[in-house]
KETOR-344609 format. One record per residue: residue in one letter; x, y, z of N, C-alpha, C in turn. Coordinates in steps of 0.02 Angstrom, whole numbers, plus 50000, padded with zeros to 5 digits. Each point is the difference from the previous one (the first is absolute). Layout:
BEGIN
aXYZXYZXYZ...
This chain:
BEGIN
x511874892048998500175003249936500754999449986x500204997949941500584999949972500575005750006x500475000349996500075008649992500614997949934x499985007749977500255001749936500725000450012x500335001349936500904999350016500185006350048x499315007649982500485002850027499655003250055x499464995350037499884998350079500754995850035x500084995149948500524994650043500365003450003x500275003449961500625006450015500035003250050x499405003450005499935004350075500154995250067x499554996349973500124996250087500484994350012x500644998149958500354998549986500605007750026x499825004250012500595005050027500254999950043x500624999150032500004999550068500545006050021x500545002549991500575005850042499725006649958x500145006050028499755005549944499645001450003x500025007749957499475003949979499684996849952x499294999850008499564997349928499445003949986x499865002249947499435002949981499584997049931x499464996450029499364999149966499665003949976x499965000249932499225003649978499454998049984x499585002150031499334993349974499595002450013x499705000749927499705002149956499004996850036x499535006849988499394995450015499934994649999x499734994450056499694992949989500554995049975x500555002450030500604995849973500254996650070x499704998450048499784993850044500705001950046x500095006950025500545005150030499864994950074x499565000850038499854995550052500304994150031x499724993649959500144993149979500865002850015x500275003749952500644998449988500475002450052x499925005850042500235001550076499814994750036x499384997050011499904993550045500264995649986x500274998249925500404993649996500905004650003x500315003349990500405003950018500214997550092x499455000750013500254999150082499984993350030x499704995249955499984995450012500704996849981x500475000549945500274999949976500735002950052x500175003750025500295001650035499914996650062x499524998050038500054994950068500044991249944x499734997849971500174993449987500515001049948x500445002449955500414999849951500645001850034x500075005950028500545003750028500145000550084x499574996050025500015000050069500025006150039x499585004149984499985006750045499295001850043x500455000450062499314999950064499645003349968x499255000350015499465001849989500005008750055x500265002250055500145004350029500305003349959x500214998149975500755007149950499635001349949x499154998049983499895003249925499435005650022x499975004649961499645004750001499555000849932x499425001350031499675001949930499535004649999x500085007149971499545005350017499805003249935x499335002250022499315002349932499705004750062x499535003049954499795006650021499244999950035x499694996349988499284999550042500044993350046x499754999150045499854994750033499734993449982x499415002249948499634995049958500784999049953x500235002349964500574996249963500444995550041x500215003450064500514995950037499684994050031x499244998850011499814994249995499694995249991x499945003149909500154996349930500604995249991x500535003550013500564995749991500144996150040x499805002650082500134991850046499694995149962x499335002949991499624993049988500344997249961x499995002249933500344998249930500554996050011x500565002950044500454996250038499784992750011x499685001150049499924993650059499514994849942x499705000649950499684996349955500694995049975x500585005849974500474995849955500074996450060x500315001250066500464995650024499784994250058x498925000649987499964997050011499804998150073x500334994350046499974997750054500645005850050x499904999450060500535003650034499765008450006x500455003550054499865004650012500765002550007x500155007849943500455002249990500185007850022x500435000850055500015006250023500255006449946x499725001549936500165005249949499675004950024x500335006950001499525005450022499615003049948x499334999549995499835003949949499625006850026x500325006949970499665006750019499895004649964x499765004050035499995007149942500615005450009x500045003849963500495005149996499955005450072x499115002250022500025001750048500124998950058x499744992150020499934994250045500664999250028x500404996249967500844999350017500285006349987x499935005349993500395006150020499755001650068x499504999850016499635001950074500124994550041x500164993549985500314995650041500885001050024x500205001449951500695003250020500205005050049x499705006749993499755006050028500084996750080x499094995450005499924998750066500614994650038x500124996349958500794996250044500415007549991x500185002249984500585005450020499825006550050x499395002450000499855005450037499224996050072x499944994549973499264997350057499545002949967x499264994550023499335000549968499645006350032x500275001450058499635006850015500255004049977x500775001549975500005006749985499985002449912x499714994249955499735000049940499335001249991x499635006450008499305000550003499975002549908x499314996849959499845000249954499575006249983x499775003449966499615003949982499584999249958x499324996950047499504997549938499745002949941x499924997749958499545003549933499505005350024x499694999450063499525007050019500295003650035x500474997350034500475005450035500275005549945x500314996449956500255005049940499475003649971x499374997849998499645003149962499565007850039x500014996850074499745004250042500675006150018x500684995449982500205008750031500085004349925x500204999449952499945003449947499395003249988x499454997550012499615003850015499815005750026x500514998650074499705004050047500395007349977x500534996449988500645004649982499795005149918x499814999649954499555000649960499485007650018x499664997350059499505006350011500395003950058x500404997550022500455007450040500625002849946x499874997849937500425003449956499705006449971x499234997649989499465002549964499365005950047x500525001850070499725003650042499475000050032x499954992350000499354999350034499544997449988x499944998749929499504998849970500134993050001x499324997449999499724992149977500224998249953x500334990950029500304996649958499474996849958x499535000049981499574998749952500164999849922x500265005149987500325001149928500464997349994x500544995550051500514999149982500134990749995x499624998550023499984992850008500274995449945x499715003249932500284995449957500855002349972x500175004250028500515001450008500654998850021x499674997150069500424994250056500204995149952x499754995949980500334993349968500525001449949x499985005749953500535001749956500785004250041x499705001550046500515003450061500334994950014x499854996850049500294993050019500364996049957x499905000449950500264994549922500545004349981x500075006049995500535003049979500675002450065x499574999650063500505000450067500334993449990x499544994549987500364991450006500575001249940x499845003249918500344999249950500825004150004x500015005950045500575004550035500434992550016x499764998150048500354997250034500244992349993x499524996849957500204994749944500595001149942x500065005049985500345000649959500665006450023x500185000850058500325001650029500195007149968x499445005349995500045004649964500145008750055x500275005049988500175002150047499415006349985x499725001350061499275001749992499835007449963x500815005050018499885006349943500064999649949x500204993849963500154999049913499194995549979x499624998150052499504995949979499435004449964x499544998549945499475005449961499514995850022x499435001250058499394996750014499574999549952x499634996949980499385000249980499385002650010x499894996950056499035002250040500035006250007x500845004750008499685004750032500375006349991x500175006050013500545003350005500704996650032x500575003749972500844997050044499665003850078x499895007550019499975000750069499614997350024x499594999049979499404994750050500264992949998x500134996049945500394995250033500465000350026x500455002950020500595000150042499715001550070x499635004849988499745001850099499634993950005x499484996849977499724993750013500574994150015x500464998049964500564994850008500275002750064x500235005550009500545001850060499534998250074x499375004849990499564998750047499714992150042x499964997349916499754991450002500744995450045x500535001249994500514997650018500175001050087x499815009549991500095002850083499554994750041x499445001250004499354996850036500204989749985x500254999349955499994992949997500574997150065x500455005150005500554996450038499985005650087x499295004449997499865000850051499474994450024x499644997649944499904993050037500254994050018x500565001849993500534993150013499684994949931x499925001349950499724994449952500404999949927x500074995949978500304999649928499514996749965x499995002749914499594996149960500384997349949x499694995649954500174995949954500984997849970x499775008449982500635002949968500694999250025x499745003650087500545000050051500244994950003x499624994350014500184993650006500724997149961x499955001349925500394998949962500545004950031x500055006449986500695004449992500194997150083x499584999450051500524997150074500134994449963x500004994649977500234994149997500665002449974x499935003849921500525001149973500525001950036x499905004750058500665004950015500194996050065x499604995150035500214994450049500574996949967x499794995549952500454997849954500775003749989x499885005049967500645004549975500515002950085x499625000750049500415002050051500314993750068x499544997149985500034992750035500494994049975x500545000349990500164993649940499864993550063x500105000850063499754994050020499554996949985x499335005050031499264999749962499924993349951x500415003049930499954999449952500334992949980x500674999750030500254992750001499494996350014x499684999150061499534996350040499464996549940x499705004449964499375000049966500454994449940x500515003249957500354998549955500414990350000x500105000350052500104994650052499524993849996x499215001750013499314996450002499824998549942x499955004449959499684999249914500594998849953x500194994249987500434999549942499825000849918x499404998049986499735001349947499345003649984x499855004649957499195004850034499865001449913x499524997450001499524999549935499385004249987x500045003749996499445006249967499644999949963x499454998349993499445004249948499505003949987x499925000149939499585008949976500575005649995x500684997150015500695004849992499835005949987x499675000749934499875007549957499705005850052x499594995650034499585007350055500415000350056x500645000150011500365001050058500255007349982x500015003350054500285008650004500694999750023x500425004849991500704999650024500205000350074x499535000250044500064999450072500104994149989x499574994149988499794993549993500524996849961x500445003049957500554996249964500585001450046x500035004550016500525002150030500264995250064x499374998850048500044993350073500364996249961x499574997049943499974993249968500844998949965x500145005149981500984999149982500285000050054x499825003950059500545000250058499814993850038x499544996449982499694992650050500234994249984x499975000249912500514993349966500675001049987x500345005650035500694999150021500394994650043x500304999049999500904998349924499634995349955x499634996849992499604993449984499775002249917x499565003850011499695002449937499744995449985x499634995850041499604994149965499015002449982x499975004649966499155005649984500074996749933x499444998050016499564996549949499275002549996x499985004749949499595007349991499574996349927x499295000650029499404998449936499855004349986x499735003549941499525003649984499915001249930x499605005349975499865001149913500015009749999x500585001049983500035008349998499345005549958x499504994649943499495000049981499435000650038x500094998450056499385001150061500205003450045x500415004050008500345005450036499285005550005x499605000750037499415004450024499965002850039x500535000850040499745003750098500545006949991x500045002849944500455006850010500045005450034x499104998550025499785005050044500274997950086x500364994449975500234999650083500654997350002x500155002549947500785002350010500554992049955x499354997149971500484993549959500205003549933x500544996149984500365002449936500064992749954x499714998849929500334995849974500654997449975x500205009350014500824997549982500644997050028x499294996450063500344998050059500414993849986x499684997349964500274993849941500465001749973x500295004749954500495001449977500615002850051x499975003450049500235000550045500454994550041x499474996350017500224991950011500674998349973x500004999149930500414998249932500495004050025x500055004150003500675006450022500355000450059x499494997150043500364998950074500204991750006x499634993649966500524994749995500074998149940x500615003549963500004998249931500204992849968x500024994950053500154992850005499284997150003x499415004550016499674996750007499684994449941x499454995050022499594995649931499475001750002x499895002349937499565001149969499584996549968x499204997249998499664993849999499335003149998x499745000249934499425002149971499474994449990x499404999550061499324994749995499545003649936x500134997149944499815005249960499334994749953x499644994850043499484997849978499705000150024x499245003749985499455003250046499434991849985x499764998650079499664993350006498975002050000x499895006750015499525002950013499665001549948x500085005649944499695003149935499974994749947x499605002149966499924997649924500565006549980x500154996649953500435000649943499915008949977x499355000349983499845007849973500085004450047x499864996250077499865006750041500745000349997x500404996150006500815002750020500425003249945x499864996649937500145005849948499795006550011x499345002649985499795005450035500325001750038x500204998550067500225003450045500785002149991x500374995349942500535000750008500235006449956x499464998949945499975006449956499885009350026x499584998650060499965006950040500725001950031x500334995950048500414998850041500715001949962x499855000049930500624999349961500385007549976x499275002750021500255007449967500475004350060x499954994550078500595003850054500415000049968x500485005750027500785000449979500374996250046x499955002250075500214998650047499994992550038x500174995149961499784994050017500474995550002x500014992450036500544995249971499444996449945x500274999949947499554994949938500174993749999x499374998250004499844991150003499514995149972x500074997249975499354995049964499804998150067x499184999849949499844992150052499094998749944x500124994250004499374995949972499934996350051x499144999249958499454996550043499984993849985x499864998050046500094991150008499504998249965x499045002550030499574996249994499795002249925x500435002249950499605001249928499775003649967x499645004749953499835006649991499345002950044x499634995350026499305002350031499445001449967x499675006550051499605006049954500255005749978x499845002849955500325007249984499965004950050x500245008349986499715001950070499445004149964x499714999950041499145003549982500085009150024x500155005449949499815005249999499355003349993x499735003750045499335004149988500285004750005x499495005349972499705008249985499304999150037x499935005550051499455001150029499945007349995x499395002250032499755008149987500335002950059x500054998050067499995004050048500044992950063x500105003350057500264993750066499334998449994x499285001850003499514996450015499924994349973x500075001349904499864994949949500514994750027x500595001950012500724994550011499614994050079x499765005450039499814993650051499504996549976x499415002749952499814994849981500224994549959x500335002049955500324997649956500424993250041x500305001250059500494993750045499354997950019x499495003250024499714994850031499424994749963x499975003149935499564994649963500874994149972x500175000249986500944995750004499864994350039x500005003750061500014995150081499484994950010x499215003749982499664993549998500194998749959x500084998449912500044995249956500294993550038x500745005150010500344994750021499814996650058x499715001050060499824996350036499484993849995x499585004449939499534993249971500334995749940x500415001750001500434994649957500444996250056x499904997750095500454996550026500355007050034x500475003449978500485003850013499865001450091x500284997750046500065002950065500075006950012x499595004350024500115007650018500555001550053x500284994650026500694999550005500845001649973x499624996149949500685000949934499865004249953x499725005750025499795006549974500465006950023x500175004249951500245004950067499975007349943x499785005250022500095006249986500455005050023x500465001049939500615004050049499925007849976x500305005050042500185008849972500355001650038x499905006349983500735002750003500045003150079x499375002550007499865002750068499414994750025x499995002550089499504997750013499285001949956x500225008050016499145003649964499924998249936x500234997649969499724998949944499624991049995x500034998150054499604995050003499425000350026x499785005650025499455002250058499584997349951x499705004749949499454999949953499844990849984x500514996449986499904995049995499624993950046x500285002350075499864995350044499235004450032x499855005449993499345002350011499594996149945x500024998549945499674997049951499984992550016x500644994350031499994994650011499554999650052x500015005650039499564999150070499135000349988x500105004549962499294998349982499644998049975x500414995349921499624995650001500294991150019x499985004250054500384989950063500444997449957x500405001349975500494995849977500755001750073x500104991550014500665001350057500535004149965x500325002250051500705000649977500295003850077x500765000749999500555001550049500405006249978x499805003750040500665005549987500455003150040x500424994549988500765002250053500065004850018x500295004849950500175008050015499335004050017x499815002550051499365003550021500265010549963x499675000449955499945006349977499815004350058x500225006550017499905004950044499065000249984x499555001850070499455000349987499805007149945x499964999149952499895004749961499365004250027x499534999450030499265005050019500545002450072x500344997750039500175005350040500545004450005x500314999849930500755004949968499485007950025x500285004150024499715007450017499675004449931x500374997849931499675002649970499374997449964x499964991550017499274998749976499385001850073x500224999750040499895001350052499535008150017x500185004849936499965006849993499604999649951x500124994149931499415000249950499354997150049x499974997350030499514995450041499415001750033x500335007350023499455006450042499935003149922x500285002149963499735004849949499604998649961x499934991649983499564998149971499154998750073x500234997450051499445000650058499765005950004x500255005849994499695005150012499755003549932x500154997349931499664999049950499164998850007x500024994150036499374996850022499565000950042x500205008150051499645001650052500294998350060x500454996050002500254996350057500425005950062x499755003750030500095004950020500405001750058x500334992849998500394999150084500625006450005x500095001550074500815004650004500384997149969x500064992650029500864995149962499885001949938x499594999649977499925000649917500485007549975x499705005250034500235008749986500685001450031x500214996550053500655000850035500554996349967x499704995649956500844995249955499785006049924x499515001549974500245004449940499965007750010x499705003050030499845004850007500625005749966x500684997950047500495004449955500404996449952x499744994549959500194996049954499925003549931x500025002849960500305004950025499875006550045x500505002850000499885005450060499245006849978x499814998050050499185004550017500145005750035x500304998450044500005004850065499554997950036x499804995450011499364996650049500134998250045x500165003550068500164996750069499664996550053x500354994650005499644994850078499535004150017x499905006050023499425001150047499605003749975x499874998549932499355003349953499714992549993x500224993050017499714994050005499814999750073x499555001950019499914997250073499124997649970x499684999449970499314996649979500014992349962x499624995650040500054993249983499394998449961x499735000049968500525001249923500065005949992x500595000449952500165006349970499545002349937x499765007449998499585002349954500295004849963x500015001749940500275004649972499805008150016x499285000250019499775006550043500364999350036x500214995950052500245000950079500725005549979x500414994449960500735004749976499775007049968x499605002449962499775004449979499975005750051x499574997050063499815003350050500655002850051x500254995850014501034999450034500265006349973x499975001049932500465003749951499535004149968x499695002750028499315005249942500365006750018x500505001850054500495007849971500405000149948x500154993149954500494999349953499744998249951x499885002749944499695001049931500564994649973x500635001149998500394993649942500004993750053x499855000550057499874991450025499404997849973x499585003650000499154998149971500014999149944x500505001749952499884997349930500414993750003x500484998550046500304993349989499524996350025x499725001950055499274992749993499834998949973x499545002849958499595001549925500424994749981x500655002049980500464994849946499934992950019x500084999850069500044993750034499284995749987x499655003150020499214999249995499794996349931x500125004749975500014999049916500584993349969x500425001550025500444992949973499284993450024x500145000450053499614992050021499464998149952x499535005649991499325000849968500254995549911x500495004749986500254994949941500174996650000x500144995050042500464994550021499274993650007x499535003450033499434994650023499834996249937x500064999049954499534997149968500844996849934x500175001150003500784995949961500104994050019x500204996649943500364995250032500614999750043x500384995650042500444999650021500385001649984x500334997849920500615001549981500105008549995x499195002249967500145006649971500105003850068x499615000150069499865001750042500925001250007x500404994150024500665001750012500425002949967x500015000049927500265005549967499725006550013x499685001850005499495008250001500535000750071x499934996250070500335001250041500745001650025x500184997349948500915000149992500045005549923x499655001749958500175006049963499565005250013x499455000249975499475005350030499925003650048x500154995950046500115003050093500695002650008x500554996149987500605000749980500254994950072x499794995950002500454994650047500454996650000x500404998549919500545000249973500585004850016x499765006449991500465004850007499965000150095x499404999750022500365000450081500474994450022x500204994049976500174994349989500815003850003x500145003049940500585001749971500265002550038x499715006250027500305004750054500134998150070x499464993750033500044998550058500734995249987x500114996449952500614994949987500765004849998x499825007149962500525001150010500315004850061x499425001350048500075002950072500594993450035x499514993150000500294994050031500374999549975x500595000449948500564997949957499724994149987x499494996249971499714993949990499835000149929x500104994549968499765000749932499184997649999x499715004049974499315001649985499664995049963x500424999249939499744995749954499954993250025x500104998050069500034991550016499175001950034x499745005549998499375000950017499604999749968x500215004349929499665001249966499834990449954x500424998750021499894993149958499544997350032x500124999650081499454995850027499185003249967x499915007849991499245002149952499944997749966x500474998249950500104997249955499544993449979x500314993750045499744994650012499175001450016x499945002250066499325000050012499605004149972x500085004349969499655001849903499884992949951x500634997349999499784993849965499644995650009x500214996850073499554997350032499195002150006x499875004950001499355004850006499624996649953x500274998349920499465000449962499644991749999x500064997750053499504996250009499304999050038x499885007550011499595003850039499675003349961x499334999849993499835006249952499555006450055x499844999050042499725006650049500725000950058x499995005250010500415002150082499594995650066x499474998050015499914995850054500234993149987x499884997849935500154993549991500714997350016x500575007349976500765000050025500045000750064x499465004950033500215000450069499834991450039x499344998149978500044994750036500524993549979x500135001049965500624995249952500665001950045x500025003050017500765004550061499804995950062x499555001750019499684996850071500014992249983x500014995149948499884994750005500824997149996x500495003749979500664997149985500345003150045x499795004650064500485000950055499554995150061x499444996849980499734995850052500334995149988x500044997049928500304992549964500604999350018x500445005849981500614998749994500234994149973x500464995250026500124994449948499774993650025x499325001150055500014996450005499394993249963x500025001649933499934995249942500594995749965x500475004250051500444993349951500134993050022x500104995049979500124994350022500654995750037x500014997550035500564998450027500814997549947x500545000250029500534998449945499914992549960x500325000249934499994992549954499404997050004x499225006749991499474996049975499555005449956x500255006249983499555005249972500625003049942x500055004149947500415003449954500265004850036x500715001250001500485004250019500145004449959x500095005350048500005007349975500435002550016x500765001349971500625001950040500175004649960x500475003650016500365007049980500554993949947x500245004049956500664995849974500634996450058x500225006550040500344999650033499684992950070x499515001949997499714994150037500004992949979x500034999249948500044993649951500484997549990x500555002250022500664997050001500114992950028x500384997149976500004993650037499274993850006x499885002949958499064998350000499994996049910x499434995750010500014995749895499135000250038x499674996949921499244999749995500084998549935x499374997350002499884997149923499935003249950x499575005550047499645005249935500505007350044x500065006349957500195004050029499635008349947x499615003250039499845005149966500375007350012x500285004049949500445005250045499615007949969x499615000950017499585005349986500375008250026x499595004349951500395009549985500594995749988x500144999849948500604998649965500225005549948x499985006150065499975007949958500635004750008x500135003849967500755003850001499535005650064x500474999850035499895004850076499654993350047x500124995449978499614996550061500784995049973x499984995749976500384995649989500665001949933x500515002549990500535003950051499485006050042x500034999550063499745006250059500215005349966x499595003750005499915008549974500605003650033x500344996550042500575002250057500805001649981x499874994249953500584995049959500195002949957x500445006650023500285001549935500834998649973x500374997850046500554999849997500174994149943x500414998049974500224991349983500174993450018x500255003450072499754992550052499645000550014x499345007650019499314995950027499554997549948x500205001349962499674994749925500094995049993x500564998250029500314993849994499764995550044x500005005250055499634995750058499114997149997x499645004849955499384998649976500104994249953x500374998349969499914994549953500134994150036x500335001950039500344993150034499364997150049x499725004450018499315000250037499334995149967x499915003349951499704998749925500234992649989x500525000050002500364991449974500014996650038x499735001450074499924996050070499244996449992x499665003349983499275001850002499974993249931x500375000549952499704998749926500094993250025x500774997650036500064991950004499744996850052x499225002250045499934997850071499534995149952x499915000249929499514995449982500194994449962x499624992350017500314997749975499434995349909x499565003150010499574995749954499775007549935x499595004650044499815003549971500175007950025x500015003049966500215009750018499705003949939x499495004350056499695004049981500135007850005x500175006249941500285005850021499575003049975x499515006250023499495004249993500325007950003x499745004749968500275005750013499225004949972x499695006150027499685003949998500145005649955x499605002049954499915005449924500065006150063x499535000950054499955007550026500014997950074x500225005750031499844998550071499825007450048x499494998850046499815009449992499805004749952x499824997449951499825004349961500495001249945x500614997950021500615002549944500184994249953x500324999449950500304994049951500604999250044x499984991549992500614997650019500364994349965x500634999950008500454997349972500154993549999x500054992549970500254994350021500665000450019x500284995950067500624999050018500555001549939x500705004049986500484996049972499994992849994x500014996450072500144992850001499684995949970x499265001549991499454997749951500244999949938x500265005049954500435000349945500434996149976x500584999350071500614995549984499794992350013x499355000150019499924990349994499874998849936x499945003949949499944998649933500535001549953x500335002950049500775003349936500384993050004x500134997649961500754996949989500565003050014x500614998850016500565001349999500364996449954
């Protein structure tokens, strides 16, 4: 491939700070691989002295390859790594491989955990599970963004509970002699800052270090990276401040502008022709993208022409919408189209569930990267699960011992000692207590109305009628936990429900998708992909569908600030350009029962500026 004047520019750079912007499908790749090529045959610089670091593994070797394509024959010692990789290689030359122990992803997950239910007196970590992963993301975001932990406002949870969880998570981490992710970075950093030998040494080896995806780097990660291309300043930094997405882990787009302020010599060199989209989709996208404030502004047109338009739907509700993609998918597949060069993106995992239960059943392949938390074993579907079984007669203890004080009965363990449990039996336990015997009755009586409903209605009656909502509320705010990330999960599987019309048919429908699990989906690059937005990054397809294209889903219901809006669009505008032929945006009239809203962003692909 040819490259454009202001590819040759880039890789035509040789002393200095340089900063690229480049823009979706503007062939960012190609142009670091010829960049480095360019520097060993143009400028004569060992292949040892270049550095080149990106953030996943699969990217870092993307670019060898990409590399070793331009240059061909020969074998060239360039290091290519990740941000984590060569910081933990540093570490271990300065301190040794034994005394760098990692802290796996279950390690972290198992001690927060553990730590979690000795916060909570004892009680079972069951309730808290989905909890862990937003814990962890905001311990990593502290410390990405070098924030000092009494000025920090958590999210997931209360300030005292996160703080005793962080302090606790930290005690136990370095009583295991272990560091995680995070650590990794701030030791590198402060090796660096106290070490100047150290630091010579490293500074010494890498004369030139070329970066990309720039935008998602955190200030730990900028910070090495200035003290590493010292006296030299030879950073040659890619990225598009427009795809700036990982805020939740501590990246800043204004990291770009920043840049500009710390080398104000630097060149500036905008890839501002996108090789991927038709024409409409990138208008479109540029038109959403436009309403940031916070941005560097940049053209860029599409090479290959205007295309297809982008295709907006109106659907009733998520059910109609999966059908709706999935009658799409065949067309297109019987028109040729590879279920390959297919891809369905959102915003969350869960909101793809409904979809890929529908692909699964009726056999159509597909892949889904991001694995959604098992929704049938979250504790509170887990609690609808017996209430509807014992709806049905299903008379087991497990059944009476997960709801019994759901809400609170007063029904204790050892008024269950009968396998099965009978409502005489409890009657019989408690026949000196006149107001326990009318709560059976109640209990009794709920189920009796419950037998013969459908699913959906069945779980509403259960969460208002019974009041399992409100025990929801109160148990969340005992835990300092927000409730409503529960209440959403009812939410869903209410929705999900109404493809059930009896309570056995759902129950056995539960039993068939914790037996299945995923394993209907098809192996990678031969079935339709199903990725989160954020998952889609770095990712093109022919066709691209981006479904709930709804205000509280897409800007997140979370998002209230003006950079996290900002950050939703930019998300949104990640998602819009992964396509390069056709793009499809769907959004739902109701969801649960309530009216819902089309995206803002949906709006602004039609506003002019």
């Amino acid at each position: 491939m040819e490259l454009n004047q202001a590819q040759k520019q880039a890789v035509a750079c040789k002393d200095g700070p340089c900063m690229v912007l480049a823009g979706p499908g503007s062939g960012k790749t190609l142009t670091i691989a010829k960049r480095i090529e360019y520097l060993i045959t143009r400028y004569q610089v060992r292949p040892e002295e270049i550095l080149v670091i990106t953030f996943t593994r699969y990217a870092a070797m993307e670019m060898r390859q990409r590399f070793c394509q331009v240059m061909g024959d020969g074998t060239y010692p360039v290091t290519f790594g990740t941000f984590h990789g060569f910081y933990y290689g540093i570490l271990k030359w300065a301190y040794g491989a034994r005394n760098i122990r990692l802290l796996t992803g279950e390690e972290k997950k198992g001690l927060l955990l553990q730590i979690l239910s000795e916060l909570s007196a004892g009680e079972g970590p069951e309730e808290e599970e989905d909890l862990v992963r937003d814990l962890a993301g905001e311990i990593g975001s502290v410390k990405n963004r070098m924030e000092k932990l009494e000025k920090y406002e958590p999210k997931c949870c209360g300030k005292e509970k996160f703080r005793s969880v962080f302090d606790c998570y930290e005690k136990r981490k370095k009583e295991m002699g272990k560091i995680d992710f995070e650590d990794m970075l701030l030791y590198c950093l402060r090796l660096f800052q106290t070490r100047p030998d150290i630091l010579k040494r490293w500074q010494q080896r890498f004369s030139y270090i070329l970066v990309d995806e720039f935008q998602d780097i955190n200030q730990v990660q900028y910070q090495v990276l200035r003290l590493l291309a010292k006296p030299r300043d030879n950073l040659f930094v890619v990225g598009d401040d427009d795809q700036s997405i990982y805020g939740f882990r501590g990246a800043c787009p204004g990291i770009m502008q920043e840049f500009e302020k710390d080398y104000p010599k630097a060149q500036r060199i905008v890839l501002g022709t996108n090789y991927r989209s038709g024409g409409y989709i990138v208008d479109g996208a540029l038109r959403v993208i436009a309403n940031n404030k916070k941005r560097c502004v940049k053209k860029l047109r599409a090479k290959r022409g205007k295309g297809e338009v982008v295709h907006i739907q109106e659907v009733k509700d998520p059910v109609e919408e999966s059908g709706y993609v999935l009658r799409e998918i065949t067309e297109l597949a019987r028109a040729g189209e590879p279920l390959s060069q297919m891809a369905v993106l959102f915003r969350t995992a869960a909101e793809g569930r409904a979809l890929a239960e529908l692909l699964a059943a009726r056999g159509v392949t597909f892949v889904m990267k991001e694995q959604p938390e098992d929704l049938y074993a979250h504790f509170a579907v887990r609690d609808l699960i017996s209430y509807l079984s014992l709806s049905q007669g299903q008379m087991e203890k497990r059944h009476f011992l997960r709801i019994a004080n759901r809400p609170n009965r007063y029904i204790g363990r050892d008024s269950l000692r009968e396998e099965p449990v009978t409502y005489e039996s409890l009657r019989n336990f408690y026949c000196d207590k006149d107001w326990m015997q009318d709560r059976i009755d109640q209990l009794e009586w709920d189920m009796k109305m419950m037998e013969k409903q459908t699913p959906y209605a069945a779980i509403q009656y259960i969460r208002k009628s019974i009041g399992y909502d409100e025990f929801l509320k109160g148990y969340g705010e005992y835990r300092q936990t927000d409730w409503k990330k529960w209440a959403e999960v009812l939410d869903e599987v209410q929705e999900l429900s109404k493809g059930c019309r009896t309570i056995p048919e759902w129950l056995a429908h539960v039993e068939e998708r914790k037996k299945s699990g995923t394993s209907r989906q098809s192996a990678p690059g031969t079935g339709v992909s199903l990725l989160t937005m954020h998952g889609a990054k770095g990712l093109e397809f022919d066709t691209v569908f981006i479904i709930r294209a709804n205000e509280g889903v897409v800007p997140y219901k979370k998002a209230k600030l003006e950079e996290e809006v900002e950050e939703e669009r930019r998300l949104f505008y990640v998602a819009m350009t992964r396509a390069k032929k056709r793009l499809f945006v769907s959004y739902v009239r109701e969801k649960n029962g309530k009216d819902a809203s089309p995206s803002r962003f949906v709006g602004e692909l039609f506003h002019v500026r």
